[in-house]
N, C-alpha and C positions, 0 to 999 in steps of 0.2 A: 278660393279654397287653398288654406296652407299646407304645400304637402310634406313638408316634412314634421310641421304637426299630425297630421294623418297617417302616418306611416311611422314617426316613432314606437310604436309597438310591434313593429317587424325588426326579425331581428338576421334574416339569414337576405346580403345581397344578392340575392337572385330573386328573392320574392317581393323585395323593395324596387326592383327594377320591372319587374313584369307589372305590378299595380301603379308603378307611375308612368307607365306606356296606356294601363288603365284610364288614368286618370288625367291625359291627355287626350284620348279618346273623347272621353265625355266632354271636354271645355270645347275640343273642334267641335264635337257633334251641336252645342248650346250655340259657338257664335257663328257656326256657318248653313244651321238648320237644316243637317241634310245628316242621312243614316254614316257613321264611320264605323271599324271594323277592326279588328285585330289580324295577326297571324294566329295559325291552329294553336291551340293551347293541347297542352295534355293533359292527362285525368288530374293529375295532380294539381296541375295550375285551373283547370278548372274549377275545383275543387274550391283553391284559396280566392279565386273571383268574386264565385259566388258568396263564400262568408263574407267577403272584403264587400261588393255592393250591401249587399242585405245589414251589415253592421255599419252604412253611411246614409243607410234606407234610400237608395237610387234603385228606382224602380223599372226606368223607360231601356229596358236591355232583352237581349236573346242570346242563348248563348247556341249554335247551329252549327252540325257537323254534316249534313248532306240526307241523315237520314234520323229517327228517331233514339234508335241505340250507339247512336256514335260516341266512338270515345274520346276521340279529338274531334274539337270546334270550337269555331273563332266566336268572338263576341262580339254583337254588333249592338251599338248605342244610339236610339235615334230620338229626335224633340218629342215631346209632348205631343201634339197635332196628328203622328202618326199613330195606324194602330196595327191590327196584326196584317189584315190582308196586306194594307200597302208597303208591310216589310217584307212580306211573303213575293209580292210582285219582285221584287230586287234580286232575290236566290241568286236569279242566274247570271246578274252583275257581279256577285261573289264568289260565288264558284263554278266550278265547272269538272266535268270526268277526264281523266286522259284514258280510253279505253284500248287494253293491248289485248290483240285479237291471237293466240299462239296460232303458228300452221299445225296442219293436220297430227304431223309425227311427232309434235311435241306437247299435245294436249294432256292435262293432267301432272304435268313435268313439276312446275313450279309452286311452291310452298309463298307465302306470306312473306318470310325471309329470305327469299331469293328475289321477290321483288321491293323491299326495301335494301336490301344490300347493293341492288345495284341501282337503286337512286344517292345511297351515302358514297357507291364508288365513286359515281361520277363529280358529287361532290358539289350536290348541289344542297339546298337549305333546307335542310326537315322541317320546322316551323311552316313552310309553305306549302307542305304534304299533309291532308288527312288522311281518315283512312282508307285502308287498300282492299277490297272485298276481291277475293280470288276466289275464280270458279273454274271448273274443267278448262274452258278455252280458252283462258285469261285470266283479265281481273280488272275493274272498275278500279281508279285511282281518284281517288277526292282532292283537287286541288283548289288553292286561289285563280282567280278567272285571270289573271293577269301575268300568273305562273303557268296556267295549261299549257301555251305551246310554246315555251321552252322544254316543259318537262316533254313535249311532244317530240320535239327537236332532235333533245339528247339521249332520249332511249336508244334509238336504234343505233347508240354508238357501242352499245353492250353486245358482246356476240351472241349471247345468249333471247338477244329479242332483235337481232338485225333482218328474221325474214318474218318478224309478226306485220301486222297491220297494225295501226295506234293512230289513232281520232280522236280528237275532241268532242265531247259530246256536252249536252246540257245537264244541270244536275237534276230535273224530273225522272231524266232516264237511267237513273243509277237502277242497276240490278241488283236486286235484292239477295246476298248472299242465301242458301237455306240454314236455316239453325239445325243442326242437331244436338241433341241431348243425353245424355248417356249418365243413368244413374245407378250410383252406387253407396253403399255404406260404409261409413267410418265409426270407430272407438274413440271416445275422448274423454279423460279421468275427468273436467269440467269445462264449462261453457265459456270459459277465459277464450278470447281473438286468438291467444297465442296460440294453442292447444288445435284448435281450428286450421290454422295456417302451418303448425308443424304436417298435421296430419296431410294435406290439401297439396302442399308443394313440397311434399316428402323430405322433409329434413328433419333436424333436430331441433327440439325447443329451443335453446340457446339462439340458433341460428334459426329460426321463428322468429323471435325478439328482435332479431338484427335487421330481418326483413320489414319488420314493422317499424322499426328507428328509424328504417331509411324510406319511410314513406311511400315506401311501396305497395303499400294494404289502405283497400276503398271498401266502406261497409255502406251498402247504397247509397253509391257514389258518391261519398265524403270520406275524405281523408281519413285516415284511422292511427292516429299514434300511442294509443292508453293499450298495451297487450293485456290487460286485464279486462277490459270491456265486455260487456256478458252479448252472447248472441242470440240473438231470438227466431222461431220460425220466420220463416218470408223473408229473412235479411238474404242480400247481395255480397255474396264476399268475392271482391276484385285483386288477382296479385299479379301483379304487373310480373309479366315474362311466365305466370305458370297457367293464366286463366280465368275465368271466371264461375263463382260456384252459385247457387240457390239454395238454402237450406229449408227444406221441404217437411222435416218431422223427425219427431224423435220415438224411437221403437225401443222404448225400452231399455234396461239398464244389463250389463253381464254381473258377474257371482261376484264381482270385486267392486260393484258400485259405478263400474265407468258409464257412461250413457251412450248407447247404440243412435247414431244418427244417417238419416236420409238424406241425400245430397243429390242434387240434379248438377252435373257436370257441361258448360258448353263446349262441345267437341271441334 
């Protein structure tokens, strides 16, 4: 396969770079006939994977973040011969939990962002981090198996987790974060992404657009850059750093025409 005939239609290097890490992946996985694997990807490079496989029609792929709503997950490519049990058998060659146990006085302390800021302090590889599910006592850490116990390592160099507990665990036993959901209504003169995404991550239209230029808007989890694109019930609206929304119904219109809309908020 020639890759720079394959990929002249990309036009931004960062995405020529991530699909020919892709598509290296696949030639090891053809001449050494054994499952290979990427680093986590993010919604976004997910995103371009999957149109990029599906537009070369390669089919023998998964794309797996430790759990079914994961938003990073690496891609794993494997021969023909296998099928899903025996890639399913492998999980725990690929990944694996770093679990931080907080002590007692500091339960409930730490946010999402306090445990990712202190994996970029340390300064170790985001790409080798999925995601983080944080609960009262802690929080499950999704990594590569071959990363687990560094990241296991380096935690406790942080003061802020120098008296936790942190284990490696397998990834069957990720704890499932609970969802809540909290919904509410929004106003929107029409069903344009923009309008959607102004309302959703509280800004300005203008700066709506800007959010969606910068590819930071997933409409069931595909990329989303048309800010005119009409939204429909049941759609997923993903904005990276504000949330994730559900659009559940539309109730009606107020005296000026705008459309009263239902949204299920993940909290």
């Amino acid at each position: 396969m020639d890759k720079q005939q394959v990929l002249k239609d990309y036009k931004k290097q960062e995405d020529k770079i991530c699909l020919s890490q892709v598509l290296d992946k696949i030639e090891f996985s053809k001449t050494r006939e054994k499952i290979e694997y990427t680093d986590f990807l993010d919604m976004y490079q997910v995103s371009l994977v999957e149109n990029f496989l599906r537009k070369i029609n390669f089919k023998t792929y998964q794309l797996y973040g430790g759990y079914e709503e994961a938003e990073r997950k690496v891609l794993l490519v494997y021969p023909e011969k296998y099928d899903e049990k025996m890639i399913a058998k492998n999980y725990d060659k690929i990944l694996k939990i770093v679990r931080v146990i907080l002590p007692e006085e500091e339960k409930g302390k730490y946010s999402h962002r306090n445990y990712l800021g202190g994996i970029v302090k340390l300064g170790l590889k985001r790409e080798k981090v999925g995601d983080i599910l944080v609960q009262e006592e802690g929080a499950d850490i999704i990594t590569l198996e071959d990363f687990s116990n560094i990241l296991k390592q380096e935690l406790p160099h942080l003061t802020r987790f120098e008296n936790s507990k942190i284990q490696v665990e397998d990834i069957q036993d990720l704890k499932k974060r609970e969802v809540k959901v909290e919904q509410v209504k929004i106003i929107v003169p029409s069903l344009r992404l923009d309008n959607f995404v102004s309302d959703l991550a509280r800004t300005s239209r203008s700066k709506a657009v800007q959010i969606i230029e910068q590819e930071r808007v997933f409409v069931n989890g595909q990329n989303e850059k048309k800010a005119s694109k009409q939204v429909k019930i049941n759609d997923i609206i993903t904005i990276r750093g504000k949330g994730r929304f559900v659009i559940k119904g539309f109730d009606g219109t107020t005296r000026s025409g705008r459309t009263v809309v239902v949204v299920e908020k993940y909290v």
